[in-house]
KERO-734835 format. One line per field, with one value per atom (N, C-alpha, C): residue in three letters; atom name; x, y, z negated. Coordinates in steps of 0.02 Angstrom, whole numbers. Layout:
! KERO-734835
resn <- [ALA;...]
name <- [CA;...]
x <- [X;...]
y <- [Y;...]
z <- [Z;...]
***
This chain:
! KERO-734835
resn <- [UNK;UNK;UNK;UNK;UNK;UNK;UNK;UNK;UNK;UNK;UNK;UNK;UNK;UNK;UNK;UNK;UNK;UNK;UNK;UNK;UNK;UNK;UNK;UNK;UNK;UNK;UNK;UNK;UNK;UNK;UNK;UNK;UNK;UNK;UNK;UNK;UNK;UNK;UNK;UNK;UNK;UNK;UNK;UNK;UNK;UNK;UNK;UNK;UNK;UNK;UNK;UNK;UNK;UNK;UNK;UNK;UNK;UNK;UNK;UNK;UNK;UNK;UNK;UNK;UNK;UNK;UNK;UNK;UNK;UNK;UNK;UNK;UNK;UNK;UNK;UNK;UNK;UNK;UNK;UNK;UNK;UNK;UNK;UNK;UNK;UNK;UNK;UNK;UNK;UNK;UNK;UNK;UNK;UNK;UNK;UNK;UNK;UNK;UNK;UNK;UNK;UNK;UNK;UNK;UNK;UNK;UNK;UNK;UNK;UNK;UNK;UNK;UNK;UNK;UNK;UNK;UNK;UNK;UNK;UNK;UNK;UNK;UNK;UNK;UNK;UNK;UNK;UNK;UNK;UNK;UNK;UNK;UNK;UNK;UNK;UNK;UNK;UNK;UNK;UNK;UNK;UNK;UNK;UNK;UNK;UNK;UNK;UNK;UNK;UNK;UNK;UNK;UNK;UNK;UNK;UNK;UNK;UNK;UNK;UNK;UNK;UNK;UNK;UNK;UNK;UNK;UNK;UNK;UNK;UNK;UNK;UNK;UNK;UNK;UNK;UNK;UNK;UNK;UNK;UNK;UNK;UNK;UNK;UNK;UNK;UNK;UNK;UNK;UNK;UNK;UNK;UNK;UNK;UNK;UNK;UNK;UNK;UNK;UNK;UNK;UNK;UNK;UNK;UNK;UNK;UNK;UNK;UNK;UNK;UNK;UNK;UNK;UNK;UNK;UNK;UNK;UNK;UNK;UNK;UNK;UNK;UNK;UNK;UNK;UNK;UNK;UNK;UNK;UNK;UNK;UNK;UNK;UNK;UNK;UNK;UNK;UNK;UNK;UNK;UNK;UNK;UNK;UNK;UNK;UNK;UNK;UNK;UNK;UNK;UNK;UNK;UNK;UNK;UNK;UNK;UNK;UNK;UNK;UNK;UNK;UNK;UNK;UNK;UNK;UNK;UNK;UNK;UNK;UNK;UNK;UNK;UNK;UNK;UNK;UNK;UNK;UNK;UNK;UNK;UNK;UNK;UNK;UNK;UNK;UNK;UNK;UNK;UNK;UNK;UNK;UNK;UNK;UNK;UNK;UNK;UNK;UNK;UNK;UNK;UNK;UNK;UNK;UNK;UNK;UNK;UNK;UNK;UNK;UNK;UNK;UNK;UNK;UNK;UNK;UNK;UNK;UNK;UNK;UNK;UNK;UNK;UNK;UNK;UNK;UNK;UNK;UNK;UNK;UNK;UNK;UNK;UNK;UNK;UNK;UNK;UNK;UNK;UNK;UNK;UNK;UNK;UNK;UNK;UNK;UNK;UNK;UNK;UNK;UNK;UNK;UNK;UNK;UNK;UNK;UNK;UNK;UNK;UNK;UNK;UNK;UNK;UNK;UNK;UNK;UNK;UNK;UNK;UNK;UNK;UNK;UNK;UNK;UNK;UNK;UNK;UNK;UNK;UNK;UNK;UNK;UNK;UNK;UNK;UNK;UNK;UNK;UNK;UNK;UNK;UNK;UNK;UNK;UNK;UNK;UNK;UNK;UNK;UNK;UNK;UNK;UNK;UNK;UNK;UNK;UNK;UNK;UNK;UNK;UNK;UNK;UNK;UNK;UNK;UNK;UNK;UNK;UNK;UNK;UNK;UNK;UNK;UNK;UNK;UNK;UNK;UNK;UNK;UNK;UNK;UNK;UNK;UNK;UNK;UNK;UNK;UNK;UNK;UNK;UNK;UNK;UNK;UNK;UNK;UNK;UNK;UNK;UNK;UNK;UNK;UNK;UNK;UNK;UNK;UNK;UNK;UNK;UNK;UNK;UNK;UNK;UNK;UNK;UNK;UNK;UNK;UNK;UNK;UNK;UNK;UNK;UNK;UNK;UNK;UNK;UNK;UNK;UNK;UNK;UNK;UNK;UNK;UNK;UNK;UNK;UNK;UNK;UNK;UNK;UNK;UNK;UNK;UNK;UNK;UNK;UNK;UNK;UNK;UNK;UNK;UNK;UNK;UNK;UNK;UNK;UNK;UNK;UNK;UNK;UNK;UNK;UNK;UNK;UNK;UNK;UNK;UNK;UNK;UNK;UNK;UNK;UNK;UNK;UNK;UNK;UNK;UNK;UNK;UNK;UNK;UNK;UNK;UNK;UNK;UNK;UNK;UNK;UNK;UNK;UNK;UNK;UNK;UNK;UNK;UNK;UNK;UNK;UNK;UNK;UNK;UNK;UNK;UNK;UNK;UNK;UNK;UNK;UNK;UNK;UNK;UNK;UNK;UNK;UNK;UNK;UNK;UNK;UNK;UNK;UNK;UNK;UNK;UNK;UNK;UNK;UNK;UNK;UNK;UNK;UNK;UNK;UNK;UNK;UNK;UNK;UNK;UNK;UNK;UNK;UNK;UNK;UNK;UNK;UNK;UNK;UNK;UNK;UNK;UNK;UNK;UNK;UNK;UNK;UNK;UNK;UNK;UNK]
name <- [N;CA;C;N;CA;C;N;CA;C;N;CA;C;N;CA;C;N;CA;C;N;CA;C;N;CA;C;N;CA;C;N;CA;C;N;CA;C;N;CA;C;N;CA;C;N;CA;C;N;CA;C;N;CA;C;N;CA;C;N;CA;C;N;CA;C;N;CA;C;N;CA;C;N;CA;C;N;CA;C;N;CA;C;N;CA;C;N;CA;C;N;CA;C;N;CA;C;N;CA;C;N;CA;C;N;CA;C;N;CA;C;N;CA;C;N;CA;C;N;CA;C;N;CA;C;N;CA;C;N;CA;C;N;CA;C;N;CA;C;N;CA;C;N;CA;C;N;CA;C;N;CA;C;N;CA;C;N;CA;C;N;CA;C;N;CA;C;N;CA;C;N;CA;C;N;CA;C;N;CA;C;N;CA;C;N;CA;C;N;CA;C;N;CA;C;N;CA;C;N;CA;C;N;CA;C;N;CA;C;N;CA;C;N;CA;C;N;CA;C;N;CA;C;N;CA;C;N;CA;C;N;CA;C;N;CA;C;N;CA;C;N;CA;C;N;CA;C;N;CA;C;N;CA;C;N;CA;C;N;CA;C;N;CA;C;N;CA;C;N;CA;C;N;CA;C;N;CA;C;N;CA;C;N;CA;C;N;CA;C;N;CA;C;N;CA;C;N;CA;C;N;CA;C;N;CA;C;N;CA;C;N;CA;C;N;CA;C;N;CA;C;N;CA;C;N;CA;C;N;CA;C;N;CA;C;N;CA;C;N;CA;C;N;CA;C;N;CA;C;N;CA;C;N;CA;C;N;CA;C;N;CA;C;N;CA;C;N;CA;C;N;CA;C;N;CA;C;N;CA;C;N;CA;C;N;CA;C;N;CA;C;N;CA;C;N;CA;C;N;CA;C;N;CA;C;N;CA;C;N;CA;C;N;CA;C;N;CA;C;N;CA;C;N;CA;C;N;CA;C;N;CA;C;N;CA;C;N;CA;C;N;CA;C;N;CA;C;N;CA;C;N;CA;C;N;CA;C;N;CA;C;N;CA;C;N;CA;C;N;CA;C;N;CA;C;N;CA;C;N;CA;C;N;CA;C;N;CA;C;N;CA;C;N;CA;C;N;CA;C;N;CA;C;N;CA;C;N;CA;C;N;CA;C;N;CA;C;N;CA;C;N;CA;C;N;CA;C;N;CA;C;N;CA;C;N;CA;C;N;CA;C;N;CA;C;N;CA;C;N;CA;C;N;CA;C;N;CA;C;N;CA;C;N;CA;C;N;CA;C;N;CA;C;N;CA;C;N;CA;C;N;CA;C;N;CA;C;N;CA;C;N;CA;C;N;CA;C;N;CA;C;N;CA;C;N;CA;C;N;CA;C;N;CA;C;N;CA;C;N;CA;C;N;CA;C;N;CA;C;N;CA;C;N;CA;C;N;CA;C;N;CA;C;N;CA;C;N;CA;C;N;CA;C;N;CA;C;N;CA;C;N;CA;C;N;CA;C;N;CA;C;N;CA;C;N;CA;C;N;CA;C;N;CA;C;N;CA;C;N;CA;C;N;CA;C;N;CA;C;N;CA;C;N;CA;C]
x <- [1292;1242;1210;1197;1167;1203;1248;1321;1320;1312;1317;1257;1173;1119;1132;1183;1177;1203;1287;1321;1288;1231;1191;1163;1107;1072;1110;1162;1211;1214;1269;1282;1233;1188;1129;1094;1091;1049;1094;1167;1225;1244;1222;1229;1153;1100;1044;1036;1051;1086;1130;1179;1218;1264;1297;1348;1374;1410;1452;1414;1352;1307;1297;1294;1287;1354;1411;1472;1453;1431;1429;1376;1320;1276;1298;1326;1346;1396;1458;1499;1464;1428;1392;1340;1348;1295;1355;1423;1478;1491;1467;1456;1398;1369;1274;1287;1341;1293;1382;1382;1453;1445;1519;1539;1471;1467;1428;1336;1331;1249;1272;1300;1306;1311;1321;1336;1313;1252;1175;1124;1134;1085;1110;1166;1183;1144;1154;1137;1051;1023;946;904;942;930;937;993;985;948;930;874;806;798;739;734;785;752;780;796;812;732;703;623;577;592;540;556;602;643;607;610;564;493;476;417;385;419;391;399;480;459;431;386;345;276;260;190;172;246;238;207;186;148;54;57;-13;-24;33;19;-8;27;12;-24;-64;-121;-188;-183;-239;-252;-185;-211;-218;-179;-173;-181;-199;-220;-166;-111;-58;-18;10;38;123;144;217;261;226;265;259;182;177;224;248;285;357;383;434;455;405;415;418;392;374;431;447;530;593;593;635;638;606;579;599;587;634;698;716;798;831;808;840;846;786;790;842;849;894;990;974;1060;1061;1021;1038;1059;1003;1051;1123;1132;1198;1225;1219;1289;1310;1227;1232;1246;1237;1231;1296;1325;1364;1346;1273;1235;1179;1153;1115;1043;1072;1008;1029;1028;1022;976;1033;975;962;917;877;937;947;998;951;903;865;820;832;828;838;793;814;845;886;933;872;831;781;734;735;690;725;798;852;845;855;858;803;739;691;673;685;687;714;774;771;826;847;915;895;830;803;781;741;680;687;712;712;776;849;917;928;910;932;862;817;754;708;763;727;680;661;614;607;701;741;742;764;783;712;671;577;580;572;559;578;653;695;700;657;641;580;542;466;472;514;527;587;630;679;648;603;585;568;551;528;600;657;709;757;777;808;792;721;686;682;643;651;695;723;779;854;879;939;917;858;829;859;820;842;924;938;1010;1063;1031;1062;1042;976;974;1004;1021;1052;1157;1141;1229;1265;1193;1195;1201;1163;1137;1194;1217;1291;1327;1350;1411;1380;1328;1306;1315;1301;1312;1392;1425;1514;1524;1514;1550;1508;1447;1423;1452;1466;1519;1561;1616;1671;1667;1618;1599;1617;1635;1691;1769;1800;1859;1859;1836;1838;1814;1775;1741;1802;1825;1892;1946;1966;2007;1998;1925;1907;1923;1906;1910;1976;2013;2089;2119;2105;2110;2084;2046;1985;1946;1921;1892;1841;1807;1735;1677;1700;1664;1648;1693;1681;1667;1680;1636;1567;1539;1478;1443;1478;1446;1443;1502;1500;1423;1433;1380;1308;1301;1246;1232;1274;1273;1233;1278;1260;1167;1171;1094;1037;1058;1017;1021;1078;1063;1022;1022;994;912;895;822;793;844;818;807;840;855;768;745;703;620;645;580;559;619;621;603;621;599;517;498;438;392;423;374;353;423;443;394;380;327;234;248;183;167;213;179;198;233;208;130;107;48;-14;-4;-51;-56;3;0;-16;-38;-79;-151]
y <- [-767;-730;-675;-682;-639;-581;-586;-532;-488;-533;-482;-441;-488;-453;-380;-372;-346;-298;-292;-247;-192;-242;-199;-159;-178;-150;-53;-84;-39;25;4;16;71;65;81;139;101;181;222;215;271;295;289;344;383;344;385;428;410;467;500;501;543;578;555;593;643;663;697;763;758;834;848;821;835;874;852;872;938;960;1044;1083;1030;1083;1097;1037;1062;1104;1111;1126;1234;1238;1296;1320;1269;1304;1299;1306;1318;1376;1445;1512;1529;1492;1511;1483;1404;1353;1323;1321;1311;1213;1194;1132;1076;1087;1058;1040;1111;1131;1067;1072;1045;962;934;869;842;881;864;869;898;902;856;828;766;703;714;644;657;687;716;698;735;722;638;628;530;501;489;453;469;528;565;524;532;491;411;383;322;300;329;313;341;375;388;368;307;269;189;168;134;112;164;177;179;178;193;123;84;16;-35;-11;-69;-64;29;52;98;83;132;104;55;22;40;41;73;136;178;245;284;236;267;229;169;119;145;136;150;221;241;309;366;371;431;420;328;321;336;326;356;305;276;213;245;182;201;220;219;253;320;330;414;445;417;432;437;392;391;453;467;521;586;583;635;649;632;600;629;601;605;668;713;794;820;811;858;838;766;758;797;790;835;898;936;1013;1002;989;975;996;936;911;975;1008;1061;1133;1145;1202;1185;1129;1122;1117;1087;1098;1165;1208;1278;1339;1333;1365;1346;1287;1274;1259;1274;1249;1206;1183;1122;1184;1194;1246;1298;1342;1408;1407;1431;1418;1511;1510;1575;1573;1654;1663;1656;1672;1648;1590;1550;1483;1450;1410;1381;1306;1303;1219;1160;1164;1118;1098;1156;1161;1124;1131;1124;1055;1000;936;894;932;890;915;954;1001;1071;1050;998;942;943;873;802;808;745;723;769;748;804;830;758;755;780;797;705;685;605;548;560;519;536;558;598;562;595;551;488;494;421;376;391;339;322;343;317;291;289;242;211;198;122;95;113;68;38;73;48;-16;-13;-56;-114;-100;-144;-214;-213;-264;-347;-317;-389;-397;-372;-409;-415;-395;-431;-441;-420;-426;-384;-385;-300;-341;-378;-389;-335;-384;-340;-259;-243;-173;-128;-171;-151;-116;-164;-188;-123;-126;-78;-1;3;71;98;60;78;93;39;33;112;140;192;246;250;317;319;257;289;282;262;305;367;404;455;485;484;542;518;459;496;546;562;601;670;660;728;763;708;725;758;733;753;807;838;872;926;953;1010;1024;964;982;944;907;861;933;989;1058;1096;1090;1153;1144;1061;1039;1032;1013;1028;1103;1127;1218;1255;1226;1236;1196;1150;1143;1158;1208;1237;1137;1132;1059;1064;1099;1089;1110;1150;1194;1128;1098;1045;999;953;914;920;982;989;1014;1034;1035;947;902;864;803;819;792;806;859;913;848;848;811;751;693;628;632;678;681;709;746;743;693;648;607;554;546;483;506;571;606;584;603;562;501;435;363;362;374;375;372;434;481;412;392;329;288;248;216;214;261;270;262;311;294;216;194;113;72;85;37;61;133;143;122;108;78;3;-29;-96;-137;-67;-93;-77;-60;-20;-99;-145;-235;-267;-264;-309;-317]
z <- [490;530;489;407;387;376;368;343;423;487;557;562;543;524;479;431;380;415;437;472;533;563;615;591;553;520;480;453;411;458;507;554;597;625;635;600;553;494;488;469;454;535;569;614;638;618;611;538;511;426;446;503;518;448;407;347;401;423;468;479;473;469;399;355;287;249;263;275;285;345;380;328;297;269;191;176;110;108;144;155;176;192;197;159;103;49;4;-4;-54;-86;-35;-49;-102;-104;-156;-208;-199;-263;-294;-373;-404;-377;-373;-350;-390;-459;-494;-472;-456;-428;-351;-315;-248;-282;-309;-309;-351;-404;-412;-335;-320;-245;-216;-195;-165;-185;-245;-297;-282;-301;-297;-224;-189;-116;-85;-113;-94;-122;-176;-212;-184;-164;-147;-70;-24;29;25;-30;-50;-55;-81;-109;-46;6;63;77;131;181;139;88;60;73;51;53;123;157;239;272;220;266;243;159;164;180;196;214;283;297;368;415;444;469;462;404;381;377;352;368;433;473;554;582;571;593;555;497;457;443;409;365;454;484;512;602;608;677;743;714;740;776;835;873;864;844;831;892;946;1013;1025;992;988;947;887;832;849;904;937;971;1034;1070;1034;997;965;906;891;858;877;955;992;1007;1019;1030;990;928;894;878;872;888;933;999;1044;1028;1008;979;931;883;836;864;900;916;974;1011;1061;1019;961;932;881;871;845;903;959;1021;1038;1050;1083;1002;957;918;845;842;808;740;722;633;667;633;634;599;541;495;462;458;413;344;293;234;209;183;137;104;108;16;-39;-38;-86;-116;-83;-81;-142;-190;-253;-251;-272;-280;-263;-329;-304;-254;-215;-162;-94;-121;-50;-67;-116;-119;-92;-89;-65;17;30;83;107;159;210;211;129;118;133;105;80;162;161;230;251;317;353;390;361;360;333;291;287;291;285;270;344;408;460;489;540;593;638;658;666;617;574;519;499;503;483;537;581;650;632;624;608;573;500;447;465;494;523;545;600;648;647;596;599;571;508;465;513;584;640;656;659;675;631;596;555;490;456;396;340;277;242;191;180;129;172;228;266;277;289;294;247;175;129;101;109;121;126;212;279;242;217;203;133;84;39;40;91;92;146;178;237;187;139;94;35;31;-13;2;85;112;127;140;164;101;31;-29;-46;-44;-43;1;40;115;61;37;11;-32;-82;-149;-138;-57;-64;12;16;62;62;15;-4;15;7;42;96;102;188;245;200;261;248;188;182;244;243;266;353;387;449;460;399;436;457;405;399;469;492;560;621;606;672;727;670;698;677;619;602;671;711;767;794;828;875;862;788;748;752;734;749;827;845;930;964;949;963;928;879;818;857;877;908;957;1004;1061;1069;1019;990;977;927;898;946;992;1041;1108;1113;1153;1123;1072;1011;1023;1005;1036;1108;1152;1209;1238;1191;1196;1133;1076;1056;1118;1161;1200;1243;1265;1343;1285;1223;1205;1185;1177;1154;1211;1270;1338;1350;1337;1383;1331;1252;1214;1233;1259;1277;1345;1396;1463;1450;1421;1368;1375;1323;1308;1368;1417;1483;1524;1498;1558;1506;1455;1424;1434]
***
């Protein structure tokens, strides 16, 4: 049972980490930054939301109760809103984000690699919230085993984009990707409504 706990969990976060968009962004910062510069930012960028994805599920609860008064359904909808924005300009537009040419390496690892490209607004919801069902050990677990399949796919994000491109598949990879992440935005929005009229029959 704990190993199926574990798989959900896994499961779950690596498609709210989404690798498959990380792929497209690294793969488009290949022009600015030598192979080396890119796969320090990989490494940089995972640890970085290795430690906010953490941090959120053993205090996210308080952050948005105590510190900031904030109900985790509001956090939901509100979530979900920009998922959808998100996944609509990668369907209609084919990039997810545009970076500055002038843009410094370090700036790109903490933002927008880190947070909120892997440490996003989904994946904080679902560390928030997973810990009541299957516990923050499997949480744990789920989010580490998500974040380094998510920095292999980064590492090797270079020719896995050469090799989509060389097949005219990267376009639709990411329109399709687009899609997913904004339907995931709108399954968030209904979820968030459905915990706030919840609490209206109590």
């Amino acid at each position: 049972m704990e190993i199926k706990l574990i798989l959900s969990a896994f499961v779950a976060l690596l498609a709210l980490v989404n690798p498959v968009q990380k792929i497209f962004v690294i793969t488009s910062l290949q022009k600015q930054f030598a192979d080396k510069e890119l796969k320090y930012l990989s490494l940089k960028a995972s640890i970085t939301a290795f430690v906010i994805l953490v941090l959120f599920l053993f205090l996210g609860q308080i952050i948005f109760n105590y510190v900031f008064h904030i109900q985790l359904y509001a956090f939901q909808v509100t979530c979900g809103v920009v998922l959808f924005y998100n996944g609509i300009s990668g369907l209609q537009k084919g990039v997810f984000f545009q970076v500055d040419p002038n843009v410094k390496l370090a700036d790109l690892s903490a933002v927008p690699i880190a947070m909120p490209m892997i440490a996003g607004p989904a994946t904080i919801t679902a560390v928030v919230t997973f810990p009541s069902h299957y516990g923050y050990v499997v949480t744990i677990v789920g989010i580490f085993g998500a974040l380094a399949v998510n920095l292999l796919l980064m590492l090797y994000s270079r020719p896995i984009g050469n090799l989509l491109t060389k097949y005219n598949f990267m376009n639709a990879l990411i329109r399709i990707t687009g899609l997913i992440v904004a339907t995931i935005g709108v399954q968030m929005v209904f979820t968030g409504i459905s915990n706030f009229i919840a609490t209206l029959k109590i």
